[in-house]
C-alpha positions as CSV (number, residue, x, y, z in Angstrom):
1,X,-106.7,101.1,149.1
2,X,-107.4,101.1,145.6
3,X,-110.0,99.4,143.0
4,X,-109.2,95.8,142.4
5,X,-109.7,97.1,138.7
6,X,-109.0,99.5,135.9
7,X,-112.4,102.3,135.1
8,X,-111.1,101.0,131.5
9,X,-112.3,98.0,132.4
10,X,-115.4,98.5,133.9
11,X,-116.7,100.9,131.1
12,X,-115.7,98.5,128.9
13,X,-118.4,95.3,130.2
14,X,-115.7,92.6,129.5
15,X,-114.9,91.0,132.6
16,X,-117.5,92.8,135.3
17,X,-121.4,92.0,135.2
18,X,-123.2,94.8,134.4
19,X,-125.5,94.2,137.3
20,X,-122.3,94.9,139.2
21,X,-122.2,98.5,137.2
22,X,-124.0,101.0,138.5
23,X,-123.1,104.4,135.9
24,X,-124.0,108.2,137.3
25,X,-123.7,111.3,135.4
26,X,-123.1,113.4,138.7
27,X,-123.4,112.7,142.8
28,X,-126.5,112.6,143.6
29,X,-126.6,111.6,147.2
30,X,-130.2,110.1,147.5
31,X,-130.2,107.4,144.6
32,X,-126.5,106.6,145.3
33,X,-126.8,105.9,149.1
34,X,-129.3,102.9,147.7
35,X,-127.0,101.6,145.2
36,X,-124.0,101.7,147.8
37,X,-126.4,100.0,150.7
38,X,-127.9,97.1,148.0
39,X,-124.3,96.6,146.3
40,X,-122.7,96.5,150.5
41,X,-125.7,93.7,151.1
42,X,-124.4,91.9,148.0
43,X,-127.3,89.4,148.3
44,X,-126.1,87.4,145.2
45,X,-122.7,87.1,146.6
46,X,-121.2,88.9,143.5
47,X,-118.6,90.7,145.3
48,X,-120.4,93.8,145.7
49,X,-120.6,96.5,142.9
50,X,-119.3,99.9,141.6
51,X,-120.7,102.9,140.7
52,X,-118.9,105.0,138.1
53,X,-119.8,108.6,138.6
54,X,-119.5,110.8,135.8
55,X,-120.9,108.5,133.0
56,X,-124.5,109.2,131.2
57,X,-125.8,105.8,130.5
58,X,-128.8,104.6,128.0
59,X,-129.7,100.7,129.3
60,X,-127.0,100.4,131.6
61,X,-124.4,101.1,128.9
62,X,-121.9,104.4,128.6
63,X,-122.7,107.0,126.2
64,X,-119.5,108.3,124.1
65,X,-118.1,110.2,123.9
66,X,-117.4,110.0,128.1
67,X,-118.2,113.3,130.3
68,X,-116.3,112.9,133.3
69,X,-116.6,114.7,136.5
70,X,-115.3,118.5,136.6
71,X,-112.3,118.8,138.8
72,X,-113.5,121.4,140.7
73,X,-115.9,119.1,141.7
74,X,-113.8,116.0,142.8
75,X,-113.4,116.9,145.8
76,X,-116.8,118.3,146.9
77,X,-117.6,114.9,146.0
78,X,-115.5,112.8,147.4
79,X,-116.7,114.8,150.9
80,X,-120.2,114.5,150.2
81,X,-120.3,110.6,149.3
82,X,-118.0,110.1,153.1
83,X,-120.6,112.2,154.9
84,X,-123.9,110.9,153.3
85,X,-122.0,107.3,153.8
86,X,-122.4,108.1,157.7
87,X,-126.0,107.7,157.5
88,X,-125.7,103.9,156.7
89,X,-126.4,101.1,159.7
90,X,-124.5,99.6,160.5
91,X,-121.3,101.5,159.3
92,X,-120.1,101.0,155.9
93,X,-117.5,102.9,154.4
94,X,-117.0,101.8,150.9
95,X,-113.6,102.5,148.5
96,X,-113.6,105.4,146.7
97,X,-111.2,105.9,144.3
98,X,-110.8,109.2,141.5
99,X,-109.1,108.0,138.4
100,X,-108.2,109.6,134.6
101,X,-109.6,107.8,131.8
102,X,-109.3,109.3,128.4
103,X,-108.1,112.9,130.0
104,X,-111.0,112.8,131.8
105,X,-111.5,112.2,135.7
106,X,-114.1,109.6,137.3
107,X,-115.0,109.1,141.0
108,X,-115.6,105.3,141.0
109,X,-116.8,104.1,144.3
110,X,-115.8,99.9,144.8
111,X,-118.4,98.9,147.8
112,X,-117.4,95.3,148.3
113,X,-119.7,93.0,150.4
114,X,-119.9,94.0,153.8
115,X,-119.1,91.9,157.3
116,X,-121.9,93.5,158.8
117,X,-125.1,92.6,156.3
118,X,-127.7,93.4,156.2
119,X,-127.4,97.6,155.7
120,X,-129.8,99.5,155.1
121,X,-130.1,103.7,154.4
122,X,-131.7,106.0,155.7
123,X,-135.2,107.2,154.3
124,X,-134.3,110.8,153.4
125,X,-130.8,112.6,153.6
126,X,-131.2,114.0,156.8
127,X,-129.0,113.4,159.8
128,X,-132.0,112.6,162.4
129,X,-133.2,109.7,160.2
């Protein structure tokens, strides 16, 4: 399944909130988990959120020119955002999707509301948690 939208879209802050935005210069699996647990609860009703990885950010906005994500590192990625993804209750698996934007190459992660709310994450990044 892919995004229900373009990354030039979401960078751009036209027609997504921003507090549906949530911009990463690289994985990192501890603050991410969060933002794809609180964007899954969707409280607001919003439709959920994304998280751009591979953007610096100032205020919530994207520095230019854009970084990207080295492809080398796409798919270590991609395998570390399913596996820390595991450690959500209930199970939540959100969309992932790796797209090209300016020759560059994004992971953006879609994590739409979830059936099963509330979710929550797991205190540390361990497996026994």
């Amino acid at each position: 399944m892919a995004i229900p939208t373009s990354i030039k879209i979401l960078l751009s802050g036209d027609v997504v909130e921003w507090a549906r935005i949530e911009l990463k210069q690289t994985w990192d699996p501890a603050a991410s988990l969060k933002t794809i647990c609180a964007f899954a609860n969707d409280l607001d009703n919003w439709g959920g959120g994304y998280i751009i990885i591979g953007v610096q950010e100032v205020n919530g906005r994207p520095i230019y020119p854009l970084k990207g994500v080295q492809p080398e590192k796409l798919d270590s990625f991609q395998k570390s955002i399913f596996a820390k993804c595991k450690l959500l209750r209930p199970s939540y698996t959100p969309i992932i999707s790796v797209e090209k934007y300016q020759d560059k190459y994004f992971i953006v992660i879609w994590c739409p509301g979830g059936d099963n709310r509330p979710y929550s994450s797991p205190k540390t990044m361990e497996r026994n948690d």
